[in-house]
VOTOR-365336 format. One record per atom (N, C-alpha, C, O): residue number from 1; residue in one letter; atom name; x, y, z. Coordinates in pm, 1 decimal. Layout:
N
SITE nukol nunu kepa       px       py       pz
SITE   NUM    A   CA        X        Y        Z
...
This chain:
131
SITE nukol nunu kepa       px       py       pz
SITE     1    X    N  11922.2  12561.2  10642.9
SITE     1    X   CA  11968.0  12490.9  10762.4
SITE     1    X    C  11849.1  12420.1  10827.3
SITE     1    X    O  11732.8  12460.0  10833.6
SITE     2    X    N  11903.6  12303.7  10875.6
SITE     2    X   CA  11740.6  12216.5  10957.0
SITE     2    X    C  11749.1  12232.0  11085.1
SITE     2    X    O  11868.4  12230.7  11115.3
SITE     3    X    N  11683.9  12245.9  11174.5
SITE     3    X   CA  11664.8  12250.5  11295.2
SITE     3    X    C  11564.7  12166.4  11355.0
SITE     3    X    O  11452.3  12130.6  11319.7
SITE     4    X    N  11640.5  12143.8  11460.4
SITE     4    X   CA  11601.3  12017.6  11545.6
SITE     4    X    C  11537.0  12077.5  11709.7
SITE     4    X    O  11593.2  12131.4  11805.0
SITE     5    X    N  11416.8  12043.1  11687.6
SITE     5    X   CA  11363.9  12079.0  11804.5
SITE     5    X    C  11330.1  11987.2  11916.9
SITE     5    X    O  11244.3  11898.9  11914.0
SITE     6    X    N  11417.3  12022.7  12028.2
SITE     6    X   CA  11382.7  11838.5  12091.1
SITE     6    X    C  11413.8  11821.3  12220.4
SITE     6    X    O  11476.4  11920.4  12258.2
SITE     7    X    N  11395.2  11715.7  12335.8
SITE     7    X   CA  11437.6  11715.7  12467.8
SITE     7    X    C  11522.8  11608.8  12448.4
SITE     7    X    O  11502.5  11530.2  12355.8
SITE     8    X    N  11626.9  11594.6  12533.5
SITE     8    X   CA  11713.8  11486.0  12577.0
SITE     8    X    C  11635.0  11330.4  12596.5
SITE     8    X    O  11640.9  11213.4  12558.9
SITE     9    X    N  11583.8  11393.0  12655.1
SITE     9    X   CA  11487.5  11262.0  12732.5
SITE     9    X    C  11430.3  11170.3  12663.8
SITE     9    X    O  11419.4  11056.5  12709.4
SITE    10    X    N  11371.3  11213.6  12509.3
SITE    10    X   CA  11254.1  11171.1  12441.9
SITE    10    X    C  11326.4  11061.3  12318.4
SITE    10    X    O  11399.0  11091.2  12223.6
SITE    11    X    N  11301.2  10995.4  12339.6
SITE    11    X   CA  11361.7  10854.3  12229.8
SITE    11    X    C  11335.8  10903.4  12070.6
SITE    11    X    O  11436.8  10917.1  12001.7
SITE    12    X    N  11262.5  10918.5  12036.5
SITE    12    X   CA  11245.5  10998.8  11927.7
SITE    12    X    C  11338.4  11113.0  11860.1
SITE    12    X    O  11395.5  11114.3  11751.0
SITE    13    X    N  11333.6  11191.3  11945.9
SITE    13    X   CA  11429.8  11275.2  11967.2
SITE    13    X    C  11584.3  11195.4  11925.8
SITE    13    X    O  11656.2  11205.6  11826.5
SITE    14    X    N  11592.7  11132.8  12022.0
SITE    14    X   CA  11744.8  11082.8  12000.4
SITE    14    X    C  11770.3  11025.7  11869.5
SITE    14    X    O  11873.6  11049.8  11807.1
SITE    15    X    N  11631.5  10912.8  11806.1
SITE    15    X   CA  11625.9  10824.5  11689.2
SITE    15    X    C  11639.3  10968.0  11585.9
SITE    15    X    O  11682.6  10916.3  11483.0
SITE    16    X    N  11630.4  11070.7  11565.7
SITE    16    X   CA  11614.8  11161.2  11461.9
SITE    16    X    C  11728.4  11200.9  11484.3
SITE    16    X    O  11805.6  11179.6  11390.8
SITE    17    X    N  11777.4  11257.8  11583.3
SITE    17    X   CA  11928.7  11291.1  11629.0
SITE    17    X    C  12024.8  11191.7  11552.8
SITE    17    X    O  12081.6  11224.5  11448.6
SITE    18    X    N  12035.5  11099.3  11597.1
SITE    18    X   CA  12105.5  10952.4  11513.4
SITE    18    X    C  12076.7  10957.7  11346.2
SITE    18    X    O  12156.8  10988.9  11258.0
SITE    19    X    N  12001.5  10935.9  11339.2
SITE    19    X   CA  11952.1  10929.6  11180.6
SITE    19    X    C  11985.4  11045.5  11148.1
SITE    19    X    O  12023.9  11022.8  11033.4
SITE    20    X    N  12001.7  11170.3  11165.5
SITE    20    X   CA  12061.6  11305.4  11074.1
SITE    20    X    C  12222.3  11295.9  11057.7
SITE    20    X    O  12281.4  11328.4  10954.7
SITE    21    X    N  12290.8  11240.7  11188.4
SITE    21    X   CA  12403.9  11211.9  11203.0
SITE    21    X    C  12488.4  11128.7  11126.5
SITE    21    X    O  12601.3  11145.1  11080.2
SITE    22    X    N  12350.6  10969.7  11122.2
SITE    22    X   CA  12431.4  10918.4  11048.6
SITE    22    X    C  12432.4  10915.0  10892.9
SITE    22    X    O  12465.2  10832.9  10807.3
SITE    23    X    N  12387.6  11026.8  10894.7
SITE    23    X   CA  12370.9  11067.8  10722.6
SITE    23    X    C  12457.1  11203.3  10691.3
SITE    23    X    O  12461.5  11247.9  10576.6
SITE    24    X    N  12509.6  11251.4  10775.2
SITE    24    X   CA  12586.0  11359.2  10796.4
SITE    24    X    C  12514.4  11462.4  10762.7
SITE    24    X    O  12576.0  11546.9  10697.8
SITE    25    X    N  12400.5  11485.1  10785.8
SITE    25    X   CA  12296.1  11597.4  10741.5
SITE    25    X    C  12312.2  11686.2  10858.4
SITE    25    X    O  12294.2  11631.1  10967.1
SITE    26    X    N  12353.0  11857.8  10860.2
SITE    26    X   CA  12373.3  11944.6  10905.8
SITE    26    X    C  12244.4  11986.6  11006.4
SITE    26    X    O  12131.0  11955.7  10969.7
SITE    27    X    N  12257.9  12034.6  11092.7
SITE    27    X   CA  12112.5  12090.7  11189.0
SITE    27    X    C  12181.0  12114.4  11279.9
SITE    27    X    O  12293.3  12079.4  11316.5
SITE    28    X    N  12033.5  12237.4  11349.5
SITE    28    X   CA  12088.1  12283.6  11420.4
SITE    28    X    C  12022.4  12236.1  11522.2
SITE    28    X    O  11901.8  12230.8  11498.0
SITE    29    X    N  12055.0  12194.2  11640.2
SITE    29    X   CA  11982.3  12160.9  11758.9
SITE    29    X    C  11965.7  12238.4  11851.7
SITE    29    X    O  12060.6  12295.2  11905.7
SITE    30    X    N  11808.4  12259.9  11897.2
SITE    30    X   CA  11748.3  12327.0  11978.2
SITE    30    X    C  11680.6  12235.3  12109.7
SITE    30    X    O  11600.1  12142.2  12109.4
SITE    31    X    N  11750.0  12304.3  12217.1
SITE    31    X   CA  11676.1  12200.4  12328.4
SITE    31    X    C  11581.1  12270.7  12392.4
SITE    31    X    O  11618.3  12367.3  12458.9
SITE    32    X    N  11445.3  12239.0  12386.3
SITE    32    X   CA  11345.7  12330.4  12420.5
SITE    32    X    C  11319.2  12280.4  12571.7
SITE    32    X    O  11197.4  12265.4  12582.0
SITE    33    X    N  11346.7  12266.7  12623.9
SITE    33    X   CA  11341.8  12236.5  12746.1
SITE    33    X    C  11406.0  12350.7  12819.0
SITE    33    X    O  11336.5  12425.6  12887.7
SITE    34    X    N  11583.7  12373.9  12802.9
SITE    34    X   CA  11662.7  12480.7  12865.4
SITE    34    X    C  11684.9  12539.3  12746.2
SITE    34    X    O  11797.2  12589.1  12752.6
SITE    35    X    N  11622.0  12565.6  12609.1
SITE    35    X   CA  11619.1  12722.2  12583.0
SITE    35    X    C  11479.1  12700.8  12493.6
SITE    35    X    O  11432.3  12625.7  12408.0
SITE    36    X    N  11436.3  12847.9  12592.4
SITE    36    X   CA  11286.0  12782.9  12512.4
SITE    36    X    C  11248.5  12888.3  12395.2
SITE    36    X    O  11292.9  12998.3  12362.2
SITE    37    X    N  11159.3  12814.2  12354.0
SITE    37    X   CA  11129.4  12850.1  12151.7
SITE    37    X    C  11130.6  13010.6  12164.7
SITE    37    X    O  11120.9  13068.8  12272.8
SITE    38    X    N  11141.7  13063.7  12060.7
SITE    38    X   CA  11087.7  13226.2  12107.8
SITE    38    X    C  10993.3  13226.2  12015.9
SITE    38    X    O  10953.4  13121.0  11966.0
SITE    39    X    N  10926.3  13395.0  11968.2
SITE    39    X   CA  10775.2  13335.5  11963.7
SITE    39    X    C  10779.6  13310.8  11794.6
SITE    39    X    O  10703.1  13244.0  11725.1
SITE    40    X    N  10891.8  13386.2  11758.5
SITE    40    X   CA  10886.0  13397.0  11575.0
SITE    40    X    C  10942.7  13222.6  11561.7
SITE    40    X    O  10899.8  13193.4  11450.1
SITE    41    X    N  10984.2  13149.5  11593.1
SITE    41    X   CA  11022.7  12967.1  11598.3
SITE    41    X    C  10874.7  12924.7  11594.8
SITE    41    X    O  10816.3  12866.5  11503.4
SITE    42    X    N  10824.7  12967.3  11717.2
SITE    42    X   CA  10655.7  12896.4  11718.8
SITE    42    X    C  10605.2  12975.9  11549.1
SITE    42    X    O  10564.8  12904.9  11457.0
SITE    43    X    N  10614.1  13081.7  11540.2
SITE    43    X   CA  10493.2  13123.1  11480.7
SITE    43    X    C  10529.2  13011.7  11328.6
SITE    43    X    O  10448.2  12970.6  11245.6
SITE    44    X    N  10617.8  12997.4  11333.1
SITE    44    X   CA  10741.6  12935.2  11208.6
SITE    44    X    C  10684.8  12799.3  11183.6
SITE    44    X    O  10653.3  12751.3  11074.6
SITE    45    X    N  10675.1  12734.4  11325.1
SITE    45    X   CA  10651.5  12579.1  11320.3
SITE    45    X    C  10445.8  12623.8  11280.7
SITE    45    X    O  10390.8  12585.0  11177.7
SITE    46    X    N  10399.5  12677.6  11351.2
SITE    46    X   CA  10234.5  12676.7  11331.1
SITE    46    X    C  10265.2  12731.5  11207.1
SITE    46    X    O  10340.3  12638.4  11178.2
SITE    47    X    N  10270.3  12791.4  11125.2
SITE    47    X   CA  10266.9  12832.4  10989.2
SITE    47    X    C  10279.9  12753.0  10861.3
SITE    47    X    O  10263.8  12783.4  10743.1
SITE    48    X    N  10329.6  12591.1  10951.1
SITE    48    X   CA  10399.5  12436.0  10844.5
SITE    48    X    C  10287.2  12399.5  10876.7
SITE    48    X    O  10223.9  12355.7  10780.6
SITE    49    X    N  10240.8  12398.6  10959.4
SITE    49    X   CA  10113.5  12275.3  10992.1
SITE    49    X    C   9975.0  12269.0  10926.8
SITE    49    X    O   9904.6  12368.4  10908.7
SITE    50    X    N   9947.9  12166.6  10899.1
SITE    50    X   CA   9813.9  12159.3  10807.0
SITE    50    X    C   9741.0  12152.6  10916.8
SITE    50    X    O   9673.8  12255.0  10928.7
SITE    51    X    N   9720.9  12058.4  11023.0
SITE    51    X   CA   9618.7  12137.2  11133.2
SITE    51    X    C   9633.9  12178.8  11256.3
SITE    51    X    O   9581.3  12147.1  11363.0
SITE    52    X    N   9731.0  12270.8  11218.7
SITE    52    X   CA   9706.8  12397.2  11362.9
SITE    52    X    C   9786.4  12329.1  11482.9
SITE    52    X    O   9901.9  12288.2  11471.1
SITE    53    X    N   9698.5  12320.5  11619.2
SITE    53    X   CA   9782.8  12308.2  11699.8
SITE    53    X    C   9773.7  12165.5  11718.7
SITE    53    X    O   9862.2  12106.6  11780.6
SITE    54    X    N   9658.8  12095.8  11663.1
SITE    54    X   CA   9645.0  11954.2  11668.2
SITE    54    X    C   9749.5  11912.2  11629.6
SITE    54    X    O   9766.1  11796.2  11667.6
SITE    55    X    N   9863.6  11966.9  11546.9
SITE    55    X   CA   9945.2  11871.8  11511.7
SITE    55    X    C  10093.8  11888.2  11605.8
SITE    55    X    O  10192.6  11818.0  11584.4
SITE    56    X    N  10087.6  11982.9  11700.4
SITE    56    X   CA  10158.8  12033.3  11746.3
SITE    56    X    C  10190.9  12030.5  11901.0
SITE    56    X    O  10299.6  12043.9  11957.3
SITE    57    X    N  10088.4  12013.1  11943.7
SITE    57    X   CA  10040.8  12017.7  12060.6
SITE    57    X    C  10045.9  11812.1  12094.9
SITE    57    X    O  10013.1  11719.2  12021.1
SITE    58    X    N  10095.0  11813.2  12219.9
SITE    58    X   CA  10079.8  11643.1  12269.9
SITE    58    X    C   9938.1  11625.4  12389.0
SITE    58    X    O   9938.4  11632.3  12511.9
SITE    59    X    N   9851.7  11606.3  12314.4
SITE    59    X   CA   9731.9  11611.9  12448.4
SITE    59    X    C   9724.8  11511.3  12467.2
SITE    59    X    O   9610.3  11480.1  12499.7
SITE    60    X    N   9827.6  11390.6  12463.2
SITE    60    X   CA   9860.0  11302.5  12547.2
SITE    60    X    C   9928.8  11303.4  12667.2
SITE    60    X    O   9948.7  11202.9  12735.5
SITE    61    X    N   9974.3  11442.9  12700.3
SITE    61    X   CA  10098.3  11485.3  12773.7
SITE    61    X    C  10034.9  11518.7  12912.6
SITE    61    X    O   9931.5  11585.3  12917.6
SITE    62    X    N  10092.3  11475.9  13017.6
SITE    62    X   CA  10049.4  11526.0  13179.5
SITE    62    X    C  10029.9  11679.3  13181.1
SITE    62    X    O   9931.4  11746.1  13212.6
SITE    63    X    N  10142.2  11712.4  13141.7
SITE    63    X   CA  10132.9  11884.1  13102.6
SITE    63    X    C   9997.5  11881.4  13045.5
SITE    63    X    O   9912.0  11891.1  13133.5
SITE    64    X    N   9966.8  11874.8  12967.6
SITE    64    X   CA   9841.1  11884.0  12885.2
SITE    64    X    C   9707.7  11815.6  13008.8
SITE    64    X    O   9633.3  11890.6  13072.1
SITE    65    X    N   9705.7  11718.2  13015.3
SITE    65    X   CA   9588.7  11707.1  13119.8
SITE    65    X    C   9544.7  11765.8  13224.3
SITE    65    X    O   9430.8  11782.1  13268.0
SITE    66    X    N   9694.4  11810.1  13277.4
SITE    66    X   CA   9671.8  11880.6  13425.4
SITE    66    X    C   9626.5  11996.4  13398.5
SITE    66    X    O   9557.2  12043.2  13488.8
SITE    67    X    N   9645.0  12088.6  13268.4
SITE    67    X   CA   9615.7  12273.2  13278.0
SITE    67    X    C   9493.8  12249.9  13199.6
SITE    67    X    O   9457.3  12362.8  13166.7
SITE    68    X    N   9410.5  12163.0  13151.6
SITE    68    X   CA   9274.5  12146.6  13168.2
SITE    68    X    C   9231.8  12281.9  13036.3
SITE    68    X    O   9121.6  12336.7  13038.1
SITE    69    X    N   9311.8  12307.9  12958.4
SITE    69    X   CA   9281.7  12434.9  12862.9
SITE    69    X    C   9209.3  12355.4  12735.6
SITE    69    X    O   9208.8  12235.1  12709.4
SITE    70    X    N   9151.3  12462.5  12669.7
SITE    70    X   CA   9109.7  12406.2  12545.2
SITE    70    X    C   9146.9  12487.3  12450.8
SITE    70    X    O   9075.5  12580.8  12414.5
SITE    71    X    N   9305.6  12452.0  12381.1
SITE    71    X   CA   9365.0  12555.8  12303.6
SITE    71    X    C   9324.9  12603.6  12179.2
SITE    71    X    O   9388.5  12688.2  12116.3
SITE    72    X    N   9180.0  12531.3  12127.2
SITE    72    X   CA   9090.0  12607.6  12007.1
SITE    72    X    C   9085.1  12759.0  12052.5
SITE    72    X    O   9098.4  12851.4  11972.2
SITE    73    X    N   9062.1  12778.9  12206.5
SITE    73    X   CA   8998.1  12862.7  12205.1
SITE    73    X    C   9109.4  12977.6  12262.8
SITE    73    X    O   9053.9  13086.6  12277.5
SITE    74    X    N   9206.6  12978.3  12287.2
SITE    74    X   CA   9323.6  13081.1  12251.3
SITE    74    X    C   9357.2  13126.7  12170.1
SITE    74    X    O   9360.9  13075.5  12058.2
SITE    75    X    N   9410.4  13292.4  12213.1
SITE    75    X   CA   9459.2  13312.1  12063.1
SITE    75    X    C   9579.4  13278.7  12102.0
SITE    75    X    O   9621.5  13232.6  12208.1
SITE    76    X    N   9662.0  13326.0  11940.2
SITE    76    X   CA   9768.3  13329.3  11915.4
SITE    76    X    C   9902.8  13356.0  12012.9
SITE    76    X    O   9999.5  13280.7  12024.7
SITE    77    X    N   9882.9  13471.9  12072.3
SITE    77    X   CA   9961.4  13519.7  12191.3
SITE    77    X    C   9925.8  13423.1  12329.1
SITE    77    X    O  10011.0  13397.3  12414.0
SITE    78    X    N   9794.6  13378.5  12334.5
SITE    78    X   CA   9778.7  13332.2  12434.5
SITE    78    X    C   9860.1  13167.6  12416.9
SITE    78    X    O   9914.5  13108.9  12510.4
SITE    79    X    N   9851.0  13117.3  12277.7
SITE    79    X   CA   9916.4  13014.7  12300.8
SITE    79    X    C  10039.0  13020.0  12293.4
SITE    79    X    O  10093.7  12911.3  12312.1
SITE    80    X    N  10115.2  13118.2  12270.1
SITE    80    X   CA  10252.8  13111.9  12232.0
SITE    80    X    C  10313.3  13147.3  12415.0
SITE    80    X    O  10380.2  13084.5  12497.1
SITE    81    X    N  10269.0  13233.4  12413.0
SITE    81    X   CA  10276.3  13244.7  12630.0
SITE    81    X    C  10271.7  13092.9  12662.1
SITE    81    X    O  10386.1  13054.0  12685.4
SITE    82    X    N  10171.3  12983.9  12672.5
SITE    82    X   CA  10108.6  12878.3  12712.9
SITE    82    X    C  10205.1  12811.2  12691.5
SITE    82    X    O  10225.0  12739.1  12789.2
SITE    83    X    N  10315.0  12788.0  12573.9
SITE    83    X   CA  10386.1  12685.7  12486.3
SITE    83    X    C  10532.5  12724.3  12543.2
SITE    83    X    O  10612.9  12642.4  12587.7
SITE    84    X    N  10554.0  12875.8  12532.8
SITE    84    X   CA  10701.4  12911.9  12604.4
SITE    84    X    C  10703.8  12891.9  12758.3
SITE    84    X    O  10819.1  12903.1  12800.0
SITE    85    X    N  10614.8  12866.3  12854.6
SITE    85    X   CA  10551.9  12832.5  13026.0
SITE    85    X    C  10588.3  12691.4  13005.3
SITE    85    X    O  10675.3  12633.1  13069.9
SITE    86    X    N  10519.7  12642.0  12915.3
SITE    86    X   CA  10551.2  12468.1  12920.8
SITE    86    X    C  10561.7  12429.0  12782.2
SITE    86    X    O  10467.6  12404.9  12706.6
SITE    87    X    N  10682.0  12425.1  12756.4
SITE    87    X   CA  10769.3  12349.0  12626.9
SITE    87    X    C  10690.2  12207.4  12608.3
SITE    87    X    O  10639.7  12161.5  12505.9
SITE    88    X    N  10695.5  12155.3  12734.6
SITE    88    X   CA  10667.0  11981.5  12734.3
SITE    88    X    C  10556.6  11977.8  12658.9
SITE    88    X    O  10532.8  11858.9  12637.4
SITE    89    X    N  10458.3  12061.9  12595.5
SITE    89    X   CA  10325.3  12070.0  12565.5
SITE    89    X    C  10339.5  11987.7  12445.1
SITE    89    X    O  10265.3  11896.9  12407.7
SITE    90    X    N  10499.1  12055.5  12362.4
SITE    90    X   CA  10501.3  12024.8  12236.2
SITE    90    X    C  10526.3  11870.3  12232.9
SITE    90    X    O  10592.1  11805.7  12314.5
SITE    91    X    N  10447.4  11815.0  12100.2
SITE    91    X   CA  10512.3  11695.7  12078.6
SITE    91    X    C  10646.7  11747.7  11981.4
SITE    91    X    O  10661.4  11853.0  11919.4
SITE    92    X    N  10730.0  11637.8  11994.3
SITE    92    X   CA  10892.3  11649.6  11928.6
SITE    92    X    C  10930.2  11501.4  11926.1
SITE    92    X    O  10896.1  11415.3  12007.2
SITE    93    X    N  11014.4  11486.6  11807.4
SITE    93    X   CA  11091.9  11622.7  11784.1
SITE    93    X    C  11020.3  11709.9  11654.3
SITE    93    X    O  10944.6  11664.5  11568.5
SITE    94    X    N  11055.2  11807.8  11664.8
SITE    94    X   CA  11003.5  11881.6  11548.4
SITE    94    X    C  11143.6  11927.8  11451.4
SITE    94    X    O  11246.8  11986.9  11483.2
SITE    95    X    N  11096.6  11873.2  11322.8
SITE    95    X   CA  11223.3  11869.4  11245.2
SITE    95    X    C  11195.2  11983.8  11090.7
SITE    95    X    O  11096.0  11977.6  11018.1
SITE    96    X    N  11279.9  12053.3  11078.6
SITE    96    X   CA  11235.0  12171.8  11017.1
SITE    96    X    C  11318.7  12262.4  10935.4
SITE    96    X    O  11401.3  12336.9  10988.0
SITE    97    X    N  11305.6  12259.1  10850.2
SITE    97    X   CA  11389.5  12367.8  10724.0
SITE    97    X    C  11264.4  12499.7  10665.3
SITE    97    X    O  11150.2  12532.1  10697.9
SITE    98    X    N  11365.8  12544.9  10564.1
SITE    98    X   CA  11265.3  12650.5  10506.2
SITE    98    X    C  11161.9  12601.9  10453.2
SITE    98    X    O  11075.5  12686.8  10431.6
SITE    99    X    N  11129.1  12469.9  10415.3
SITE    99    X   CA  11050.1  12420.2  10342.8
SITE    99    X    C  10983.4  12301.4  10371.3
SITE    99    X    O  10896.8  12257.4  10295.7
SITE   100    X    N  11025.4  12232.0  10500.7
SITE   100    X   CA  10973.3  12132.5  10511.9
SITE   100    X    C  10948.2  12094.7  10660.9
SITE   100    X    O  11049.7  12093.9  10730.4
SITE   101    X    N  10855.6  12069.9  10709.1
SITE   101    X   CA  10846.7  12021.3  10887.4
SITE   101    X    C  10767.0  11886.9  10912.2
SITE   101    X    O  10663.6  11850.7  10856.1
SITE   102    X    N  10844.2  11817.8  11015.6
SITE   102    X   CA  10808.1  11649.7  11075.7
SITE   102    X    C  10786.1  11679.8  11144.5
SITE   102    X    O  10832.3  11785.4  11187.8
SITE   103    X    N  10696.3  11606.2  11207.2
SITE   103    X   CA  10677.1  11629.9  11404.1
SITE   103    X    C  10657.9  11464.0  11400.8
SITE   103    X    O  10591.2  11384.3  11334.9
SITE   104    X    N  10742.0  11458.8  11495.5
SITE   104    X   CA  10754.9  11300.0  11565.4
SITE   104    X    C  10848.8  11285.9  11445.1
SITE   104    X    O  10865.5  11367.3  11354.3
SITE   105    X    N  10929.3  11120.1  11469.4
SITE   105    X   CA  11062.4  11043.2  11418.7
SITE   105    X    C  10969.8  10969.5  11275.1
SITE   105    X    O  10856.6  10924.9  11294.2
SITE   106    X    N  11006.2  10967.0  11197.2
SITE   106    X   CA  10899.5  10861.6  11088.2
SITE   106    X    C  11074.4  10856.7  11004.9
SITE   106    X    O  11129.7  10954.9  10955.4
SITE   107    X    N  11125.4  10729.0  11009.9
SITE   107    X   CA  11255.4  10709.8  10931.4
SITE   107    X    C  11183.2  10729.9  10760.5
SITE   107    X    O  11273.4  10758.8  10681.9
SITE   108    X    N  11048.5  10720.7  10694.2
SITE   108    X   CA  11068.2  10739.8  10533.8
SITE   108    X    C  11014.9  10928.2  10533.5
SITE   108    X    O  11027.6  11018.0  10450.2
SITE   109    X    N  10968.0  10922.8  10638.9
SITE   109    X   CA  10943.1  11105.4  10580.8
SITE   109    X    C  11098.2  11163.5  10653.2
SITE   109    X    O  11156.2  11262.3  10608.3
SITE   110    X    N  11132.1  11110.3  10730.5
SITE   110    X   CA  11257.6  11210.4  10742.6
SITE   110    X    C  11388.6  11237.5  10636.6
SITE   110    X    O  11480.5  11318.9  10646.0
SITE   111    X    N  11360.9  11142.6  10539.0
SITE   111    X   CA  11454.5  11143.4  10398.1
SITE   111    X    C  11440.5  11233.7  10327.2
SITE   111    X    O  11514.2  11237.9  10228.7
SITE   112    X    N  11344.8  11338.3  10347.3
SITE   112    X   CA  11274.2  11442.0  10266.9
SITE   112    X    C  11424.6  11557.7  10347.2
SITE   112    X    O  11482.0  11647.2  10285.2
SITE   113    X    N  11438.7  11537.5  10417.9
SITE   113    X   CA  11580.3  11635.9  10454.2
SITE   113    X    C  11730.2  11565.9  10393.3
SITE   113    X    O  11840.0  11607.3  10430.3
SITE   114    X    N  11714.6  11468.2  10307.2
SITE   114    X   CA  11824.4  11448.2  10241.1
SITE   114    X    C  11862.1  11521.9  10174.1
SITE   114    X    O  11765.7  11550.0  10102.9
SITE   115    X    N  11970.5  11597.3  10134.5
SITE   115    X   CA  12015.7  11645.8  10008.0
SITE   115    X    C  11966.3  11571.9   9886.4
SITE   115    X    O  11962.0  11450.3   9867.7
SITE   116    X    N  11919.2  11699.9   9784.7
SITE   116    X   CA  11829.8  11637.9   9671.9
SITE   116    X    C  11949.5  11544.8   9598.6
SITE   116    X    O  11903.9  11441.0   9550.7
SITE   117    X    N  12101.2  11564.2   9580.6
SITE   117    X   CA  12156.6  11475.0   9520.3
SITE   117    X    C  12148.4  11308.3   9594.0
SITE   117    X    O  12129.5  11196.1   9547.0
SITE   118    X    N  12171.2  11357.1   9718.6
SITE   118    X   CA  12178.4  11175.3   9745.1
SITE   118    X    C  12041.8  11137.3   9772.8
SITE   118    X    O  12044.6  11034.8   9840.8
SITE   119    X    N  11926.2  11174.3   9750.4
SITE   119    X   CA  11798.6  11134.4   9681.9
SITE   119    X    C  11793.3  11065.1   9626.6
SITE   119    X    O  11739.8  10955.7   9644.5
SITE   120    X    N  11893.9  11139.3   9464.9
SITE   120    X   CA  11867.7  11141.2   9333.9
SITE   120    X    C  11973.6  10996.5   9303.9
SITE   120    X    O  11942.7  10887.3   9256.2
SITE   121    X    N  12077.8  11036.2   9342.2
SITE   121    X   CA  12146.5  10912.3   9357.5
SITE   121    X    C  12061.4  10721.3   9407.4
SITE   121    X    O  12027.9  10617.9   9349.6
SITE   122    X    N  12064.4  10786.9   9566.2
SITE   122    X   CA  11985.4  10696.4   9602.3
SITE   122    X    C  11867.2  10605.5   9474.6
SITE   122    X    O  11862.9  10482.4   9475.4
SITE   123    X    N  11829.9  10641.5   9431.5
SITE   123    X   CA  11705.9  10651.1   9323.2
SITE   123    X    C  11762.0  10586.8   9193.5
SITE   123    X    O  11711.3  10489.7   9137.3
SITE   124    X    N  11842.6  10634.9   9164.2
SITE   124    X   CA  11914.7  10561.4   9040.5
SITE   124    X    C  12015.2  10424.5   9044.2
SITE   124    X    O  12064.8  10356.3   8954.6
SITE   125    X    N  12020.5  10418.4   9192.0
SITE   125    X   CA  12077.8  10275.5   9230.1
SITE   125    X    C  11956.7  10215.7   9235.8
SITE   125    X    O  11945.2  10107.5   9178.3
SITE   126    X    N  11827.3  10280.2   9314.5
SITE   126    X   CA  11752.4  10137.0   9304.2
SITE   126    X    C  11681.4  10114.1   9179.1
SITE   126    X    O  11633.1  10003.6   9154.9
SITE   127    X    N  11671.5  10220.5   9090.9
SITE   127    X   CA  11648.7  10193.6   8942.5
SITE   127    X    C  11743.5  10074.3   8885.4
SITE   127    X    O  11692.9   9969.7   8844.5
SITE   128    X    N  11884.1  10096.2   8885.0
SITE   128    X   CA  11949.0   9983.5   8806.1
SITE   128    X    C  11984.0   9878.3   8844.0
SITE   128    X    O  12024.0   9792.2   8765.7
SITE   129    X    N  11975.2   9856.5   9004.4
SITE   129    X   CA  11920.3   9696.8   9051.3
SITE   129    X    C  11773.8   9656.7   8993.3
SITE   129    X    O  11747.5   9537.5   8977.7
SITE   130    X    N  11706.4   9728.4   8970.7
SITE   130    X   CA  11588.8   9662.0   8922.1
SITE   130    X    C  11489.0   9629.2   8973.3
SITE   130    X    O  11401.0   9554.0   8931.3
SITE   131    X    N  11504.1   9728.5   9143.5
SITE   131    X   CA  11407.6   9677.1   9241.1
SITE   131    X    C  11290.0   9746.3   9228.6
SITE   131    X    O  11194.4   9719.3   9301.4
């Protein structure tokens, strides 16, 4: 099952929302805003990431400027406390199966949650057009 981690608010969010929909691809949607991650979800999403919280974390975010932290230097518990206090921290959407996680909307990596047949399909049409 894929799960969709995401706020209302965030355009991204919605563009990934749309695009799963209109592919009829199953997920489950999580609004981290009014229900927030618990800690085995976090430990789930940091466990995909090739770097840590850099990829996870928006330190572009007001949230992020204003609490002035430097989350190298937390641990684990301390960031998962930090992240369930303020959701907004996360960038999203965060898009996620047993095997595979996006953070942010990218329409050619989000095809990687296609079903491997209409992949495979997909693929053999553009093989015999010739493109």
């Amino acid at each position: 099952m894929i799960n969709l981690y995401l706020s209302p608010s965030c355009t991204s969010c919605r563009k990934a929302r749309a695009w799963l929909d209109s592919y009829g691809v199953a997920y489950e949607e999580h609004n981290i805003l009014t229900q927030p991650m618990t800690s085995d979800d976090l430990k789930a999403i940091l466990s995909k990431t090739e770097n840590g919280t850099e990829d996870i974390i928006s330190t572009r975010s007001k949230v992020f400027q204003k609490l002035n932290v430097d989350v190298d230097d937390l641990t684990i518990n301390q960031l998962l406390v930090l992240i369930s206090e303020h959701p907004s921290l996360l960038r999203r959407p965060i898009i996620m199966d047993d095997k595979r996680m996006q953070i942010g909307f990218n329409e050619d990596e989000i095809r990687a949650f296609l079903p491997r047949s209409y992949r495979q399909a997909e693929l053999r049409d553009v093989m015999s057009s010739g493109a």
